[in-house]
Kinemage of the C-alpha trace (Angstrom):
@kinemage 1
@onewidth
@group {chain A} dominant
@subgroup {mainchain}
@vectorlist {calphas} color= white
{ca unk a 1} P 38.953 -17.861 -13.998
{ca unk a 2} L 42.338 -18.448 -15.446
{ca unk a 3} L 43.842 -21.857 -15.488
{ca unk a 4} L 47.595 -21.303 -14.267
{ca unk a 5} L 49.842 -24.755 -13.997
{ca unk a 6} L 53.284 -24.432 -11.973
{ca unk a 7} L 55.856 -26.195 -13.115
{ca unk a 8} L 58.690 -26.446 -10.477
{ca unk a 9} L 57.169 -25.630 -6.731
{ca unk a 10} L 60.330 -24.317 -5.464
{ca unk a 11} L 61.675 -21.089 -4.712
{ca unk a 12} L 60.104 -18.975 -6.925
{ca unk a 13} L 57.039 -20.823 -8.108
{ca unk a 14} L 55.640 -21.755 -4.733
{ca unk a 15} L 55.581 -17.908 -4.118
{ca unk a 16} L 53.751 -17.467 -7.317
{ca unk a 17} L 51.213 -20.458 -6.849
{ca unk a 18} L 50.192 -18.870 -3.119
{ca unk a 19} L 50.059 -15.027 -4.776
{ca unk a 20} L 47.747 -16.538 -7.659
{ca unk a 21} L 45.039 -18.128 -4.957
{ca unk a 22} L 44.959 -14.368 -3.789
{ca unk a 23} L 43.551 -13.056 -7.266
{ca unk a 24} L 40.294 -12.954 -8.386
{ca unk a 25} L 40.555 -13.549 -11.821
{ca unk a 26} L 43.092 -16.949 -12.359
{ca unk a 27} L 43.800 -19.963 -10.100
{ca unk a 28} L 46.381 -22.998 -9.778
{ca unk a 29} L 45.673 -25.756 -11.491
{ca unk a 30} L 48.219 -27.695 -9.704
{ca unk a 31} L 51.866 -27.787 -9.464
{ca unk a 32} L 54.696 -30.250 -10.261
{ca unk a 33} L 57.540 -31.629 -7.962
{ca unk a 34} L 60.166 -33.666 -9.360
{ca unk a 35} L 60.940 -35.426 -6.617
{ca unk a 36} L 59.192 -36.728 -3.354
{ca unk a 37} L 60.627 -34.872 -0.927
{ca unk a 38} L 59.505 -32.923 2.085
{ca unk a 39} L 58.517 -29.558 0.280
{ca unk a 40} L 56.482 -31.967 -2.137
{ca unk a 41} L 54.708 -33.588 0.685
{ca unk a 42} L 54.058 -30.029 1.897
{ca unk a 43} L 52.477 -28.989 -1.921
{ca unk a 44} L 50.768 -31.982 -2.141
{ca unk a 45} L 48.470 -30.729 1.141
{ca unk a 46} L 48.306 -27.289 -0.009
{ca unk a 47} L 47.550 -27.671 -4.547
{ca unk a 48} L 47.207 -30.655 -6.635
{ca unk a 49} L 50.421 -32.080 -7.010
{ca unk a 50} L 52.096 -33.572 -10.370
{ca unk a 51} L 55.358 -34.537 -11.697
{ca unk a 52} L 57.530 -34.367 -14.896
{ca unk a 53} L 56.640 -37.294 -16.489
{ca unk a 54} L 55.918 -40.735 -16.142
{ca unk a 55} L 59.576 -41.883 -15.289
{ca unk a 56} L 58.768 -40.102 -11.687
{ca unk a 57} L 55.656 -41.734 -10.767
{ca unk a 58} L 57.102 -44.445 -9.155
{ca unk a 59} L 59.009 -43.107 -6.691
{ca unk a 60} L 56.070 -40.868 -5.502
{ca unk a 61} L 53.960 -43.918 -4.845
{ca unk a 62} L 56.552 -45.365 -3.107
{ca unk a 63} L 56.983 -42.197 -0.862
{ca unk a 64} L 53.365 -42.451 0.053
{ca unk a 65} L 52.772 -39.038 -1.994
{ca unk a 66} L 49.474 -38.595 -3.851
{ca unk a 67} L 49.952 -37.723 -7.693
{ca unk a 68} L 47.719 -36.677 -10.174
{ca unk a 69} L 49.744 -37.108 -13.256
{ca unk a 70} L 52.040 -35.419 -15.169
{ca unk a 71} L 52.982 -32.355 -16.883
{ca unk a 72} L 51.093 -33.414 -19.775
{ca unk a 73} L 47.966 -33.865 -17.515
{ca unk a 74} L 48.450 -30.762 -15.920
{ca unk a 75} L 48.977 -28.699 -19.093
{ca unk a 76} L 45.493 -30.483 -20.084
{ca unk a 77} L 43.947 -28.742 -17.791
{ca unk a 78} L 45.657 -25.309 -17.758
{ca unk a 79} L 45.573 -22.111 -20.105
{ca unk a 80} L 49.683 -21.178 -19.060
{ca unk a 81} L 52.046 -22.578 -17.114
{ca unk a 82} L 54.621 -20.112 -14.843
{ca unk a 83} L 57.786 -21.745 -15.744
{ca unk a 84} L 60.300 -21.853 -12.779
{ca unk a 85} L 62.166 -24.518 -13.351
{ca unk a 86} L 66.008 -24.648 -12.755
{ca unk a 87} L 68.169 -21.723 -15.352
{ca unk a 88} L 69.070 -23.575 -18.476
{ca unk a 89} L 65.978 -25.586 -18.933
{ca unk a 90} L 63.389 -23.642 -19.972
{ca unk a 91} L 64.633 -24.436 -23.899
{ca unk a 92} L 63.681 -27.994 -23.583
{ca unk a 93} L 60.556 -26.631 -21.860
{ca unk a 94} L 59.521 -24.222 -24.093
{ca unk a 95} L 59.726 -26.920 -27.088
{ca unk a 96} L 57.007 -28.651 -25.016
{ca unk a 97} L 54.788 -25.964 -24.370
{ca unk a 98} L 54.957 -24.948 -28.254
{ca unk a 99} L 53.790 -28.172 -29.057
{ca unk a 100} L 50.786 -28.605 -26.500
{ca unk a 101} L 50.264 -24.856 -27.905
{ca unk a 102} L 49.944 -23.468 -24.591
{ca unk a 103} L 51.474 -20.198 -23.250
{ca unk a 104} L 54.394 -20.002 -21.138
{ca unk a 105} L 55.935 -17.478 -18.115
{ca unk a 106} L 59.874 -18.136 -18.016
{ca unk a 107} L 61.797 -16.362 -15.305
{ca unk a 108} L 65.144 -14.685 -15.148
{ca unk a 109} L 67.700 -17.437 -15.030
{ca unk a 110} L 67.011 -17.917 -18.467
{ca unk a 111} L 68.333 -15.813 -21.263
{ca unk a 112} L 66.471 -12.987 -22.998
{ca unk a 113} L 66.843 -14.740 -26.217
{ca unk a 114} L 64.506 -17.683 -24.682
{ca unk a 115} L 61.152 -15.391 -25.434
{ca unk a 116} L 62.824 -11.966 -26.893
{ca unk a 117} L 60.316 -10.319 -24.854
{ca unk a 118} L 61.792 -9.328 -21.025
{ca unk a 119} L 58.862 -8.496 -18.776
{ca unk a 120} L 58.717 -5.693 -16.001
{ca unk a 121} L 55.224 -4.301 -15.475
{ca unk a 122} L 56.275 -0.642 -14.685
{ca unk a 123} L 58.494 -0.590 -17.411
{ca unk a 124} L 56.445 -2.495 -20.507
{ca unk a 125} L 53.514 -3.977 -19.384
{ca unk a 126} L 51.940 -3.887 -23.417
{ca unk a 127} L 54.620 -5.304 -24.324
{ca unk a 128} L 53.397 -8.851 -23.335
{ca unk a 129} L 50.225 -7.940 -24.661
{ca unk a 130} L 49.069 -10.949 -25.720
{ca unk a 131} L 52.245 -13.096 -26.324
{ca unk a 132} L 52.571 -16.781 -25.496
{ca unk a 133} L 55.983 -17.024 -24.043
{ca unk a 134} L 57.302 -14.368 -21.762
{ca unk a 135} L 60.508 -14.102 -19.544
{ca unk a 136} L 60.297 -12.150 -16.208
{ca unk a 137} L 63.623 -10.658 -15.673
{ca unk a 138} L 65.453 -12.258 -12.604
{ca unk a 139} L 65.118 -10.475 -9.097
{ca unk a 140} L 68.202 -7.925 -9.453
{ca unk a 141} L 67.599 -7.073 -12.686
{ca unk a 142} L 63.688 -6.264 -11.285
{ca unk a 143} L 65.467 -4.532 -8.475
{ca unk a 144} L 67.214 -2.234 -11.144
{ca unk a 145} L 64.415 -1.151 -12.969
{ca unk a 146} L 61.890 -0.441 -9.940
{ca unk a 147} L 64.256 1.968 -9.644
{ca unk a 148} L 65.770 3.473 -12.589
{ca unk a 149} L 62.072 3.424 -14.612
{ca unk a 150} L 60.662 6.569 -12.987
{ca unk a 151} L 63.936 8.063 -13.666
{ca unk a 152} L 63.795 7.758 -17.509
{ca unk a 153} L 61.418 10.218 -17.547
{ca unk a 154} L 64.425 12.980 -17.297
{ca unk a 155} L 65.094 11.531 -20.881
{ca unk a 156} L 68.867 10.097 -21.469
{ca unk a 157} L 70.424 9.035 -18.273
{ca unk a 158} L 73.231 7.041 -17.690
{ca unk a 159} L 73.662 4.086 -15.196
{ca unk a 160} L 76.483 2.592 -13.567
{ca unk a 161} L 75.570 0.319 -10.612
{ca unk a 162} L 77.183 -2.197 -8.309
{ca unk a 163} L 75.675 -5.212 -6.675
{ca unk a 164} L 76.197 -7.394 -4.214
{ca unk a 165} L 74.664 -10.442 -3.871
{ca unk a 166} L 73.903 -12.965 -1.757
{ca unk a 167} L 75.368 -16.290 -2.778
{ca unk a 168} L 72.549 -18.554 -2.698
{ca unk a 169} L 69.164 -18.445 -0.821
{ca unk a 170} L 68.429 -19.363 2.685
{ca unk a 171} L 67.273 -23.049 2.195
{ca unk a 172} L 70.256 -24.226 -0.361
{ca unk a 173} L 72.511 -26.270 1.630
{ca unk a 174} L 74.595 -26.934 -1.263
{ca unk a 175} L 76.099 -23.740 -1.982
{ca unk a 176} L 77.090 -22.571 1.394
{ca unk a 177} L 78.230 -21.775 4.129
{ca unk a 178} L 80.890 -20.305 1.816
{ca unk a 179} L 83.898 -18.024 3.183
{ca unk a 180} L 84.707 -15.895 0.327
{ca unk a 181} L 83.738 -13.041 -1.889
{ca unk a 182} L 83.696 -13.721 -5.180
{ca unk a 183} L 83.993 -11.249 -8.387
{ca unk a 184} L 81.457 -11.711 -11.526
{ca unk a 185} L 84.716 -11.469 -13.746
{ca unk a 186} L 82.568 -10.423 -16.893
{ca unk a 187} L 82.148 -7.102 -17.095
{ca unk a 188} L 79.539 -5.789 -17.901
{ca unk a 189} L 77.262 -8.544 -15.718
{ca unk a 190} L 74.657 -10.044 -17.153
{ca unk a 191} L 72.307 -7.614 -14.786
{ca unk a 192} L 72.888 -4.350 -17.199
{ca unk a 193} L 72.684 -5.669 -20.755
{ca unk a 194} L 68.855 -7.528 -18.400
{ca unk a 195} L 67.963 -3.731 -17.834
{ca unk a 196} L 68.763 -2.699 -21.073
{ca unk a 197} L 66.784 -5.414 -23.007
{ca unk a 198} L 63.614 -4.407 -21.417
{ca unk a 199} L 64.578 0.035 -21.058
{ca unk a 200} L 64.949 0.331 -24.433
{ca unk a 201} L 68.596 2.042 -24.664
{ca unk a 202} L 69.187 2.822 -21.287
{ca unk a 203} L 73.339 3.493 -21.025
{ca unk a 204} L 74.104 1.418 -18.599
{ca unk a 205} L 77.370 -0.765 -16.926
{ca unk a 206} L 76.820 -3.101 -13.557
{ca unk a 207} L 79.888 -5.250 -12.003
{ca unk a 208} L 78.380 -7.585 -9.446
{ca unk a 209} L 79.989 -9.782 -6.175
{ca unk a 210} L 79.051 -12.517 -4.204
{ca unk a 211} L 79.406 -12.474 -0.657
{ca unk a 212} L 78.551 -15.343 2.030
{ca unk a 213} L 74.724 -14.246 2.831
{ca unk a 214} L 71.505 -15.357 2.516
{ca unk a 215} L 69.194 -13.014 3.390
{ca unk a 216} L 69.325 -10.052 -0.120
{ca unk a 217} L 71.104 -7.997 -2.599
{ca unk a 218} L 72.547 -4.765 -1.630
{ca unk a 219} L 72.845 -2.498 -4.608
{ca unk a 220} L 74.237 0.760 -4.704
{ca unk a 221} L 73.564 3.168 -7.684
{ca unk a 222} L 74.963 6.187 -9.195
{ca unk a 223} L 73.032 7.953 -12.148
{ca unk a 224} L 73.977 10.612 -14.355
{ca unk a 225} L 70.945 13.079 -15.711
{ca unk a 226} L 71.254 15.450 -18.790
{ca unk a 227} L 70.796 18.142 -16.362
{ca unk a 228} L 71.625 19.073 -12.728
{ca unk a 229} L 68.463 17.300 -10.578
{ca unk a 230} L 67.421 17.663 -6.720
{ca unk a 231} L 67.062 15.208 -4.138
{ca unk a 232} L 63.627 16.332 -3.032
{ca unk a 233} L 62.216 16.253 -6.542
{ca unk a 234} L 63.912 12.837 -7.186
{ca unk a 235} L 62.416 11.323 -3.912
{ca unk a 236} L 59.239 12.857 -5.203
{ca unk a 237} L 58.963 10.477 -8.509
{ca unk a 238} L 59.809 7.389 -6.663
{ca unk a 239} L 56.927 7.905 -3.909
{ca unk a 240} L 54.376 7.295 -7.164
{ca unk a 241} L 55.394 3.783 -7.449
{ca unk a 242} L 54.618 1.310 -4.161
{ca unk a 243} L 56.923 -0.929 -5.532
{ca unk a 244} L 59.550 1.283 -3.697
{ca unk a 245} L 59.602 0.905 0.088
{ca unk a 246} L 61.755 3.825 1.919
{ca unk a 247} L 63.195 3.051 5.127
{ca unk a 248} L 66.006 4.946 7.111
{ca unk a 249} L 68.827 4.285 8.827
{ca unk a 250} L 68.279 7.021 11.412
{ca unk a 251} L 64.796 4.967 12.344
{ca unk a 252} L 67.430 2.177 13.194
{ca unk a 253} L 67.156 0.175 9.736
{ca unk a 254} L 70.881 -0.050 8.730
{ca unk a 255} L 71.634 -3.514 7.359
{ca unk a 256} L 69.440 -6.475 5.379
{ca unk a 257} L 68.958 -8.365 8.392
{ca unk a 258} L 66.548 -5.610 9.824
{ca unk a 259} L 64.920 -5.222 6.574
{ca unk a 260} L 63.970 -9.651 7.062
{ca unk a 261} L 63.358 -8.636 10.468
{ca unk a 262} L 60.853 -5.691 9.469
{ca unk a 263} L 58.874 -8.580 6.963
{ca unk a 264} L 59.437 -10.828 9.862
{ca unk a 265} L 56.995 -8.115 12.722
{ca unk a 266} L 54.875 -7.167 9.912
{ca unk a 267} L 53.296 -10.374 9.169
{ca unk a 268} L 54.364 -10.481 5.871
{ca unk a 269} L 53.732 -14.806 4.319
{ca unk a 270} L 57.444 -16.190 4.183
{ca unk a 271} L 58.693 -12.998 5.250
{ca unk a 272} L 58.801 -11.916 1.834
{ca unk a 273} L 59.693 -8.252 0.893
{ca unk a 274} L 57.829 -7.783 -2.577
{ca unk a 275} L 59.065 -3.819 -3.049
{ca unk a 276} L 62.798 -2.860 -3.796
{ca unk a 277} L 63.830 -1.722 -0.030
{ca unk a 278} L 65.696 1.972 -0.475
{ca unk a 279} L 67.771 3.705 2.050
{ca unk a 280} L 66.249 7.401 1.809
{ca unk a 281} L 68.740 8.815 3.464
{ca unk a 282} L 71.382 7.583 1.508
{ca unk a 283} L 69.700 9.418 -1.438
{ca unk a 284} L 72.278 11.913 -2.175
{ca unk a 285} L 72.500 14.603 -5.894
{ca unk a 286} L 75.715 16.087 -6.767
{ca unk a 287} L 74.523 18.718 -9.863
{ca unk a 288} L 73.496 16.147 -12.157
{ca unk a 289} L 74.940 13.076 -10.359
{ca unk a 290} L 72.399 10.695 -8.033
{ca unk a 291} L 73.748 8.076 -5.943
{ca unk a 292} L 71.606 5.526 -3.540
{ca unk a 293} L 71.405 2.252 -1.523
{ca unk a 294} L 69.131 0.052 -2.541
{ca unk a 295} L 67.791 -3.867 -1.261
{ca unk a 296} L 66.443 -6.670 -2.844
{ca unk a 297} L 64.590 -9.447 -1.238
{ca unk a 298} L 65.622 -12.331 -3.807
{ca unk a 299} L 63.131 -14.779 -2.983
{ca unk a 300} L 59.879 -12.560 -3.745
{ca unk a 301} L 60.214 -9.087 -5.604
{ca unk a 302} L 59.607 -10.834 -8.674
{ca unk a 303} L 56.296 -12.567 -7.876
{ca unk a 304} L 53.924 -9.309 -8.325
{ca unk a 305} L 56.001 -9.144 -12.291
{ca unk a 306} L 55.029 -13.027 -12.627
{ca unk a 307} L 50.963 -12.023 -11.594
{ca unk a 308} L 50.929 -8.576 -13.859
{ca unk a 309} L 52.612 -11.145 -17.110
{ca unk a 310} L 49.875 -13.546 -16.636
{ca unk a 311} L 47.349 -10.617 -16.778
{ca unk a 312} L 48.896 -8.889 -20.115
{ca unk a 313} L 49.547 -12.100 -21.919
{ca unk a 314} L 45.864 -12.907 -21.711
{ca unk a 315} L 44.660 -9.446 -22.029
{ca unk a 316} L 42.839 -9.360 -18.510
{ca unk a 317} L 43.627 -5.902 -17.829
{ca unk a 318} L 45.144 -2.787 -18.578
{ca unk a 319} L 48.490 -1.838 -16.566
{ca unk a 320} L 47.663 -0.228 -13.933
{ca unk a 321} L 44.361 -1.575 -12.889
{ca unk a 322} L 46.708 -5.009 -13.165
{ca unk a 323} L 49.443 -3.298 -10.860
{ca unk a 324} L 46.686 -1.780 -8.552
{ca unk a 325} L 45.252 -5.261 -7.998
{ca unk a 326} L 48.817 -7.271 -7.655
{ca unk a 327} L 49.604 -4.631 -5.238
{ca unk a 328} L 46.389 -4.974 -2.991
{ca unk a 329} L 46.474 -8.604 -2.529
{ca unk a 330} L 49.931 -8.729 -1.403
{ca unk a 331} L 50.085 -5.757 0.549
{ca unk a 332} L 52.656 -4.351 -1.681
{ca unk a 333} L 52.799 -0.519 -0.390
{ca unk a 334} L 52.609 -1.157 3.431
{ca unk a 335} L 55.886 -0.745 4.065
{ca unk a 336} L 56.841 2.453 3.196
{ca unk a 337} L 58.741 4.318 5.490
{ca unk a 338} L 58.660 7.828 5.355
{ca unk a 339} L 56.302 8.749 2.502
């Protein structure tokens, strides 16, 4: 079994801690809080729990919190360690891991130049063949690629998407309630130059807004093939991939708050939505032209990437007996609507 340390038990990496103890072939070795608060009171009953360093101890034991070291402990006792600490700190990170010669999983907040290797498993599983530090690309960018992967297979296409996204997630207080919308003034955003670093040479543009929500993205897509496509046939590549959930607004399912709400009746852990939600019957070809809605459930869609990068940069197993697994033990494929 695979040794897997968490460093950061928040958002992302207490997703990826719970996914691992569904595999077969790694486990947690622990993860680490930086601070005793309520969610690491809740870790500490669920995984061995550990913090930064030794400056933190202190105020654990004062809490009443059980720790069993530090990083340095838990990297003692781990093969990799999924990275999900705050963006802008996996540099500092990384310089430790290096040292302790230990691989490393980074995710999206931090910048492709981190790693030079931007993980999607659809899109270049090899790719991480091996390595010791990889970065899974952040949840839109993962969104963006579910997507526009199968549809490379037309040959040059051209991409110009919009997105807009929720302004923080549901248990930041800090951030919100916020009444505004608020431009990404750079254009391109960072989202298409993500895409493009792990599709090699994919033409593509994305402009990107935040609006006061907590609940997903929305993106909507228009692509431009080398030739005139159909809708059927286009529909028809995406149903190979159960990474892509179809639902329909004429079964009721207009907005992101159904989509929660559909996680919600499902029985679905945290009422996570692992696949890229996409409105089939906003699926619409103009001669070569394809536009579409598409959702993206933030908080989760990149924990299956995180499980598949573990797999490659050890070598467990090939792609698709990696995705087939992932898939099964989250249930990734259940919810798709009209396939």
């Amino acid at each position: 079994m695979l040794k897997v340390g968490i460093n950061a038990y928040g958002t992302i990496g207490k997703r990826v801690a719970e996914a691992i103890t569904k595999q077969n072939d790694m486990q947690v070795t622990g993860v680490i809080k930086a601070h005793p608060n309520y969610m690491s009171y809740v870790a500490s009953k669920r995984f061995k729990l550990f913090v930064p360093d030794n400056s933190a101890l202190k105020a654990f034991e004062n809490s009443g919190i059980k720790v069993e070291g530090t990083l340095e402990n838990l990297m003692d006792d781990s093969e990799l360690i999924i990275d999900s600490t705050p963006e802008g700190m996996g540099e500092e990170y990384k310089k430790i891991y290096e040292k302790k010669r230990i691989k490393a999983i980074f995710q999206g907040g931090e910048d492709h130049e981190l790693t030079n290797l931007s993980f999607n498993a659809y899109a270049n599983f090899k790719e991480a063949w091996g390595k010791d530090f990889v970065r899974v690309v952040s949840c839109n960018t993962t969104g963006l690629i579910r997507t526009l992967f199968p549809l490379t297979e037309y040959g040059s296409i051209k991409v110009r998407a919009n997105l807009v996204r929720r302004a923080t997630d549901p248990d930041d207080y800090q951030k919100g309630p916020i009444n505004s919308i608020v431009p990404e003034l750079k254009i391109p955003s960072h989202h298409g130059p993500d895409v493009a670093s792990v599709i090699k040479g994919l033409d593509i543009q994305t402009m990107a807004v935040k609006v006061p929500t907590t609940l997903m993205h929305l993106h909507f897509v228009n692509v431009t093939f080398p030739r005139e496509v159909k809708t059927e046939e286009i529909i028809e590549k995406w149903k190979k991939y159960r990474r892509i959930a179809f639902v329909s607004g004429k079964d009721g399912v207009k907005s992101t708050s159904q989509l929660m709400d559909i996680a919600r009746e499902t029985g679905r852990e945290r009422s996570d939505l692992y696949e890229i939600m996409l409105w089939k019957d906003s699926v619409s070809v103009k001669g070569n032209e394809l536009f579409y809605y598409q959702a993206v459930h933030q908080e989760s869609d990149v924990v299956p990437e995180n499980i598949d990068a573990i797999r490659s940069t050890f070598q467990l197993k090939e792609k698709q007996d990696s995705i087939d697994r992932t898939d099964k033990t989250l249930r990734i494929g259940e919810l798709a609507y009209g396939r």
